[in-house]
N, C-alpha and C positions, 0 to 999 in steps of 0.2 A: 207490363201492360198499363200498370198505374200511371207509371214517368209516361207516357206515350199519352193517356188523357188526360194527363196535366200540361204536358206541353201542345198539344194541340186547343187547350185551355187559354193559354196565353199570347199565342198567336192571334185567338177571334179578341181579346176584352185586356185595354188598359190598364185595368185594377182589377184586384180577385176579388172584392164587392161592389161591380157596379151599380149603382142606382135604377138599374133596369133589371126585368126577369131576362132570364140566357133562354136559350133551347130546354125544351122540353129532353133531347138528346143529353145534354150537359147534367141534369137532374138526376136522370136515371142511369145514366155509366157513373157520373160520382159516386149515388146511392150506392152503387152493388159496389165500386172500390173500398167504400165504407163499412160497407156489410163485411166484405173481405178480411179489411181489419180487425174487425173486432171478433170476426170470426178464430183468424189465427191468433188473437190474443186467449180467447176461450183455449182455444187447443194448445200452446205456451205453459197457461197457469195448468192445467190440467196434467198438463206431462211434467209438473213438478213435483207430483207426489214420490216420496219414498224415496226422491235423490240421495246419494251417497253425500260426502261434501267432501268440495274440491279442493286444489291447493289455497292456501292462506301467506303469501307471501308480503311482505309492510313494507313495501318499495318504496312509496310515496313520506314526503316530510311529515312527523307528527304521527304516522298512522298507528305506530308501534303503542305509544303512550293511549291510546283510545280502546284495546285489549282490555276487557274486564268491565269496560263503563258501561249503567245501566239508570236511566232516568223514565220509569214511566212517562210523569211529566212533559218530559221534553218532547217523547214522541206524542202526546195528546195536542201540544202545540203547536207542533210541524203538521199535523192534519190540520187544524186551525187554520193556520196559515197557506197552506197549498188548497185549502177550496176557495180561501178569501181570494189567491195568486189566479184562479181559473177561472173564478165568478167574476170578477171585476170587470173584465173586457166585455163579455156579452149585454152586462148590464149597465155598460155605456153607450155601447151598440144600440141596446134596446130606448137608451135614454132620446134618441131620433125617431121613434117609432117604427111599430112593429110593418116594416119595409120587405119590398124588394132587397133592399141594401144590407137588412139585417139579417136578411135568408144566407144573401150568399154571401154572407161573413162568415156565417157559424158552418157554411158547408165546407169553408177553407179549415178554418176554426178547430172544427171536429175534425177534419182530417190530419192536421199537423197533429193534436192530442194522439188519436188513436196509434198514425204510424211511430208518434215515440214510446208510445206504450207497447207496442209490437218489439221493435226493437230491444225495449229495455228488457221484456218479458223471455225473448230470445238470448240474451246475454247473462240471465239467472240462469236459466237454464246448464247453457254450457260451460259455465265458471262455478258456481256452486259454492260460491266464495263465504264461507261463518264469518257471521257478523261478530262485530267486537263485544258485544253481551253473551256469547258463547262461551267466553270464556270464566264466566260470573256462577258461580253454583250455590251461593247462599241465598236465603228463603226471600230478604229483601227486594232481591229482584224477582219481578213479577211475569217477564216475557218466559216463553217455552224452549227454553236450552236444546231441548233434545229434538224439537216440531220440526219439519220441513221451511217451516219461515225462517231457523236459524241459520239455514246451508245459502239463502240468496241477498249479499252483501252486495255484488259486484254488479251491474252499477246501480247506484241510487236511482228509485224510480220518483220517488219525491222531488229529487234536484233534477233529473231529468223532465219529468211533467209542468214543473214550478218553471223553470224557464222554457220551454214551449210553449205554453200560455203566455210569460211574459213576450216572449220575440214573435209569438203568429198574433197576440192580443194586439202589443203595441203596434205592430208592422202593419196590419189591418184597420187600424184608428187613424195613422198617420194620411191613411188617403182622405180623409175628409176633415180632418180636424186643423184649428189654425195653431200656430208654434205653441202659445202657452199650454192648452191642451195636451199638444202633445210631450213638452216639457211632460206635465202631469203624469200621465201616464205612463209612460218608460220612466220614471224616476220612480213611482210608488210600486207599479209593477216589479221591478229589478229590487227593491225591496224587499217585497214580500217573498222574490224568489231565493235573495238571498237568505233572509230569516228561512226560510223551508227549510234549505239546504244547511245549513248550520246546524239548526237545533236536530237533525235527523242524526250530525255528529254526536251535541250533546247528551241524542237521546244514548247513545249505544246501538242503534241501528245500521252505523255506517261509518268506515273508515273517508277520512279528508279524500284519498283518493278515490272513493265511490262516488263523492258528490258532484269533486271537480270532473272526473270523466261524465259523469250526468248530466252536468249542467252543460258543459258540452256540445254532447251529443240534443239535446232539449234546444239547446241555443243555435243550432245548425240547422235541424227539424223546422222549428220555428221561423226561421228565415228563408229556407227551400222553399215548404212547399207553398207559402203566396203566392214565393215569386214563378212559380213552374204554375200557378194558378193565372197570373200575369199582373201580377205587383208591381209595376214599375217605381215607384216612391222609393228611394232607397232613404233609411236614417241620415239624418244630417246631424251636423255636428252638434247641435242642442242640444238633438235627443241623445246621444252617446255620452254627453256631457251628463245631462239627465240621470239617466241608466246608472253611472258610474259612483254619481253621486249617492242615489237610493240604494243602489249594490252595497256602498262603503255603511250608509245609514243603517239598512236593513241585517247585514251579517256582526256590524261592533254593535248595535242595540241586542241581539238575540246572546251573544256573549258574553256580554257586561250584566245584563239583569240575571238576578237569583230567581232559580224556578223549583218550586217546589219544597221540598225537604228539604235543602242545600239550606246548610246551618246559616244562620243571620249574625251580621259581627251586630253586637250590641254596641260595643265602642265607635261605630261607625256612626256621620251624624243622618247620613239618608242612605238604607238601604232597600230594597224592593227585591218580596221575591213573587211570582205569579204561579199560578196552579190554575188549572183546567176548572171551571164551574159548570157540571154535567150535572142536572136534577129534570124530573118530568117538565117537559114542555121549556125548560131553558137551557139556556147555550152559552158561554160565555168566558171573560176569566175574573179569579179573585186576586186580590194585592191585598198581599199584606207585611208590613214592614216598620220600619222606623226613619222619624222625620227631623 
């Protein structure tokens, strides 16, 4: 039913945010696809309680060596990072004013987020996959070994949601914005989506192969449903150019910096490690290192 009032979507409207209000029709079949979403994602998480856990197979390159790893840290900074990956777009959107045009961005918007969250939350479920801090049982590590969170690896909903946002964010900007702009955005976006997706590695939350199938799946989502919205702008070569660029930026910066505890070489002449700055009323990160 959804594909059916998204392609009947695209048929009536050249762009999935025109600069004009749609049908009062369009509003209200969205809304309730929406509702729908987020409904089955309610009933998803819900039916994970008490899961068994499923097979753990390390098919993927590297996934073997990430068994045992456990970074608070890292996952404090891939939350970080995947709100900065979701906020940015609306709050360019909104940098045009609060529009016609900015309604029905975030109604596209919202919809790509939700349906990958649907999905991702469907694919916990029946894979059940222990994350790679599962297998960590000293007091240092702080996650819940034995919880229901430790049985859903498979796939990354961070890499998953992190690039959804960037490909429905960026795909949704490119209809109004002129190239360097959108250079802009597909480059910092892809970014930050890569940063997401990395450090969820770092964190011990998720083997290489959960991120790359998330991202994925996030990167598909992302691009559908505009275009079933009626997106016709497809990325040009810039923005790809772009993307690939902030991708390579955003995944070697999250690797190369020390986060946290992660010992500091003293002999080193510039090192930097970051760590999450959570206190009342601030948000932030701290650096500290040598220069």
């Amino acid at each position: 039913m959804a594909l059916a009032v998204l392609a009947w979507a695209s048929a009536a409207f050249a762009d999935a945010g025109p600069g004009e209000w749609r049908s009062d029709a369009y509003y209200a079949v969205n809304g309730a696809v929406t509702a729908a979403l987020i409904g089955g994602n309610v009933l998803a998480r819900l039916s994970r309680r008490g899961l068994e856990a499923g097979g753990d197979t390390v098919w993927f390159p590297g996934d073997a060596g990430l068994r045992g790893k456990c970074s608070p840290e890292a996952d404090q900074l891939s939350d970080v990072a995947l709100s900065l990956t979701v906020a940015l777009p609306p709050a360019m959107e909104l940098g045009g004013g609060l529009s016609s045009r900015f309604v029905n961005a975030q109604v596209v918007y919202t919809q790509a987020l939700f349906a990958t969250t649907l999905l991702t939350s469907v694919a916990k479920v029946i894979f059940r996959r222990p994350r790679p801090f599962s297998y960590r049982r000293d007091a240092e590590c702080t996650f819940q070994v034995d919880g229901d969170d430790a049985n859903l690896s498979f796939f990354s909903g961070h890499s998953s949601g992190a690039f959804a946002a960037a490909f429905a964010g960026s795909f949704l900007m490119s209809e109004r914005a002129d190239s360097e702009t959108r250079a802009a955005i597909w480059g910092s976006e892809l970014a930050l989506a890569g940063a997401t997706a990395n450090l969820r590695a770092r964190a011990g939350k998720h083997y290489y192969s959960d991120i790359f199938v998330g991202a994925l799946v996030g990167a598909g989502v992302g691009l559908a449903v505009p275009a079933l919205h009626g997106a016709d702008e497809a990325p040009r070569g810039s923005d790809m150019l772009a993307g690939a660029i902030g991708l390579v930026v955003g995944v070697t910066g999250s690797q190369l910096v020390a986060i946290g505890a992660e010992a500091i070489d003293e002999g080193a002449s510039s090192t930097v490690a970051l760590s999450p700055l959570l206190g009342a009323g601030t948000h932030g990160l701290l650096a500290t290192g040598s220069f």
